[in-house]
C-alpha positions in Angstrom: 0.0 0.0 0.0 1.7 3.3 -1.3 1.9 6.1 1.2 -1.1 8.5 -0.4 -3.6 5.6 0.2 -2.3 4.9 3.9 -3.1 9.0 4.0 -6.5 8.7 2.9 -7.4 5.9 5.0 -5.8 7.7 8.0 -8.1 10.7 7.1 -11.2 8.3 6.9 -10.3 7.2 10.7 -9.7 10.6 11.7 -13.2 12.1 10.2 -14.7 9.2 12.2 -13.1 10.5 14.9 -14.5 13.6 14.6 -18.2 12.7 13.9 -17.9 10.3 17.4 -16.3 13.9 19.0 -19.0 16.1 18.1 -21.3 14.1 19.6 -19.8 13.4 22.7 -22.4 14.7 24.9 -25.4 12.8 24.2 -22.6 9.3 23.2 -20.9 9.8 27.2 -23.6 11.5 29.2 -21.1 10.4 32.4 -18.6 12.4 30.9 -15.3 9.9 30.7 -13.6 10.4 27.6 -11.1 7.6 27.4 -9.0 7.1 24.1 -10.5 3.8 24.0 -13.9 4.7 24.4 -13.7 7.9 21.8 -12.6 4.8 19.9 -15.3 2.3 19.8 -16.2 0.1 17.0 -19.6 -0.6 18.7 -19.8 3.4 19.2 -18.9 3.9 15.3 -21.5 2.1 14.5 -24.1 4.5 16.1 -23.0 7.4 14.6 -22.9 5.8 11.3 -26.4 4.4 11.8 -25.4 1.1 11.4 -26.8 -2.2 13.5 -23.7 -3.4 15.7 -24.3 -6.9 16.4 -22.5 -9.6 18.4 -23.4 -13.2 18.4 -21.9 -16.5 19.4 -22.5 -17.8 15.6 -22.1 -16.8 12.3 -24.3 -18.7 9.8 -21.9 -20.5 7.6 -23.6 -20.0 4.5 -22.3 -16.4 4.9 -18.8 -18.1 4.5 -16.9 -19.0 1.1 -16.6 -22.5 0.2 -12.8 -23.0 0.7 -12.9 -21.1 4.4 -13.7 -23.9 6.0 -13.9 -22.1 9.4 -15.6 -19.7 11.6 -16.9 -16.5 10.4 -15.4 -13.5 12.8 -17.4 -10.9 11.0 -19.7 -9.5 8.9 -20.8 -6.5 6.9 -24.3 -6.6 5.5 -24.9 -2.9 3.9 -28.9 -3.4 2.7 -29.5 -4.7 6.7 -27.2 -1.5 7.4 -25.4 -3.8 10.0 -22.1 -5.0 11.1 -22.3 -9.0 13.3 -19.0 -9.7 14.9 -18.6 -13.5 16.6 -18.1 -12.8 20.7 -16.8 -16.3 21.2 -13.5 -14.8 20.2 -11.1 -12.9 22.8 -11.9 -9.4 23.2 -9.2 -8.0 21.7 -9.6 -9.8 18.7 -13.8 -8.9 18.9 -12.6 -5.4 18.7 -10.0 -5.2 16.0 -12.4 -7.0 14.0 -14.8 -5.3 14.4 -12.8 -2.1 13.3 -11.6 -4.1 10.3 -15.3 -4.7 9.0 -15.7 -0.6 10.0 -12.9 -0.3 7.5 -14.5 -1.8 4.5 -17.9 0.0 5.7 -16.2 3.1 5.5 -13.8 2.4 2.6 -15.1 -0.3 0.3 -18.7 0.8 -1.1 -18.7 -1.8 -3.1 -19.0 -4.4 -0.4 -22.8 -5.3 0.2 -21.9 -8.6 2.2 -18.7 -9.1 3.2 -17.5 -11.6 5.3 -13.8 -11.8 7.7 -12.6 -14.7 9.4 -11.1 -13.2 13.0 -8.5 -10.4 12.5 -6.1 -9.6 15.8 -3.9 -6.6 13.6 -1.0 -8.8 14.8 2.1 -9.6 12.5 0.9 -11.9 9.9 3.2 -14.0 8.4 0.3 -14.9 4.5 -0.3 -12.7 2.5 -3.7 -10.2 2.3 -5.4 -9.0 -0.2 -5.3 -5.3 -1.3 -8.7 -4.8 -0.3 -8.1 -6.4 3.7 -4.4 -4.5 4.0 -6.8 -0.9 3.5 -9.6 -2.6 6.1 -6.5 -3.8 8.6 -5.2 -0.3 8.2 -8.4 1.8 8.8 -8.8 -0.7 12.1 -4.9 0.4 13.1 -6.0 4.0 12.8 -9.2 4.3 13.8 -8.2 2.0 17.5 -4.7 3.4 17.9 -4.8 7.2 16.8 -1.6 8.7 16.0 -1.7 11.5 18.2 -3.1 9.1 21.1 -0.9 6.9 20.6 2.8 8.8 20.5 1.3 10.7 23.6 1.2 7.2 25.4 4.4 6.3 24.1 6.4 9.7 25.3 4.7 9.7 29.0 5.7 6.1 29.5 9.2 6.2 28.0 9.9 9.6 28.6 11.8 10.3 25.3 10.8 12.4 22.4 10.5 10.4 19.6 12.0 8.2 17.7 13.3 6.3 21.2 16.7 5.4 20.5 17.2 1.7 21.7 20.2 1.3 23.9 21.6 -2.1 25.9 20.4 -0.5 28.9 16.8 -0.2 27.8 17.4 -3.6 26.7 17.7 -4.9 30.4 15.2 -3.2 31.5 12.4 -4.5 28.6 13.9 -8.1 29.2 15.9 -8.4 32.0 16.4 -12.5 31.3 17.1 -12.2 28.1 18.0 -8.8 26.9 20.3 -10.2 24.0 17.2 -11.0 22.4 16.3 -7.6 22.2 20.0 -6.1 21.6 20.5 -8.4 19.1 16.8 -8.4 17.1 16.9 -8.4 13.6 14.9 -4.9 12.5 11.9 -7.3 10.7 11.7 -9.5 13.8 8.8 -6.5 15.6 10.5 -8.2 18.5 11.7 -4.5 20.2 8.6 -2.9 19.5 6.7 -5.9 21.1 8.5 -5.4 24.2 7.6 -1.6 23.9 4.3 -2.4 23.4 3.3 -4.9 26.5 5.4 -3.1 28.8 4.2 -2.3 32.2 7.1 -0.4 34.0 10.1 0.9 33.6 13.1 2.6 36.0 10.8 2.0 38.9 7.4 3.2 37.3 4.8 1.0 36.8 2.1 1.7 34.2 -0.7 0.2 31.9 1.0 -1.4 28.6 0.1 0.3 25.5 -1.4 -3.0 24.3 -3.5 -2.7 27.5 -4.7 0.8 27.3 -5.9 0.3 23.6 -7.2 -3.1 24.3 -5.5 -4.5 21.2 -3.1 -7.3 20.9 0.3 -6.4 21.5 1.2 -7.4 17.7 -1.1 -5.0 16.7 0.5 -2.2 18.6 3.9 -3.1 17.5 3.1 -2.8 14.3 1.6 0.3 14.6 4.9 1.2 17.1 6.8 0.9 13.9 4.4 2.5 11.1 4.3 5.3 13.7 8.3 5.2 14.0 8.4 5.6 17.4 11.6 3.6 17.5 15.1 4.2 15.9 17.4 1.3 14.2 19.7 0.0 15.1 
């Protein structure tokens, strides 16, 4: 995906964003405004006017032939509805949910669409075109840029990038910090460690992972597309 696309679908998050801001009031009558509420699939949904749904099953005539498996999710734009499967863990209910946002938001063409369960984690097949845009909308649209570096600077107390030293190293992984020292820059492996990390020097704190209750392979990647980090 070439950088003007990832802008566009960035700016399609962010307008969501927006639309779930300006109605704040009557959305959160109690007032908390927590990135990860502002950042709701199920919240989404009502602004858009769609049907957020979530069931143990999936009928599996909504599924292709060669799946085979477990429908996660599904977008059904004449019911003006999105289901999502809750007998998968939470985090993957949510990021799913955002994906099928993605193609709600992005993909017009897309009357019934169907997902088996997407985490955002590292994925080692390849996706289409069309699910790279969805998994990217789902990135943005749960882990905000600005939200996100904020996060990253108050629990690492750097300016970014954070440059990785063998001291940080000890800290992430104190039984193994060669793994981190010595990571290859494709392995996600330092940003991982960013991501589920609960303390540091002393401090504790919620792990990024935790805060934006996604998986912490989704918010390495994100970590990275973010450059929050500096190789080597």
């Amino acid at each position: 995906m070439d950088r003007v696309k990832k802008q566009y679908i960035e700016l399609q998050a962010r307008q969501l964003h927006r639309q779930i801001w300006s109605q704040r009031d009557s959305l959160f009558p109690d007032g908390v405004l927590s990135p990860t509420r502002l950042c709701d699939p199920r919240i989404a949904c009502e602004v858009l006017g769609i049907s957020y749904e979530e069931l143990p099953y999936i009928d599996p005539r909504f599924a292709r032939p060669e799946e085979g498996k477990v429908l996660a999710g599904l977008i059904d734009r004449q019911a003006q509805r999105i289901v999502i499967s809750d007998a998968l863990p939470n985090q993957v209910m949510r990021f799913t949910a955002a994906h099928e946002l993605g193609h709600w938001c992005l993909h017009q063409d897309h009357i019934l669409h169907r997902d088996m369960p997407v985490s955002g984690s590292d994925v080692v097949y390849q996706r289409s075109e069309v699910e790279q845009e969805a998994d990217y909308f789902a990135a943005c649209f749960l882990m905000p840029r600005k939200s996100v570096v904020k996060g990253f600077q108050s629990r690492f107390k750097v300016q970014v990038p954070l440059h990785f030293t063998d001291s940080l190293a000890y800290w992430l992984s104190p039984n193994d910090p060669n793994s981190l020292i010595g990571a290859s820059q494709d392995s996600l492996a330092r940003e991982k460690a960013l991501a589920q990390c609960t303390g540091l020097a002393g401090e504790r704190f919620q792990s990024l992972a935790d805060e934006f209750k996604v998986s912490v392979g989704a918010m390495a990647l994100r970590v990275r597309e973010l450059g929050l980090v500096s190789w080597p």
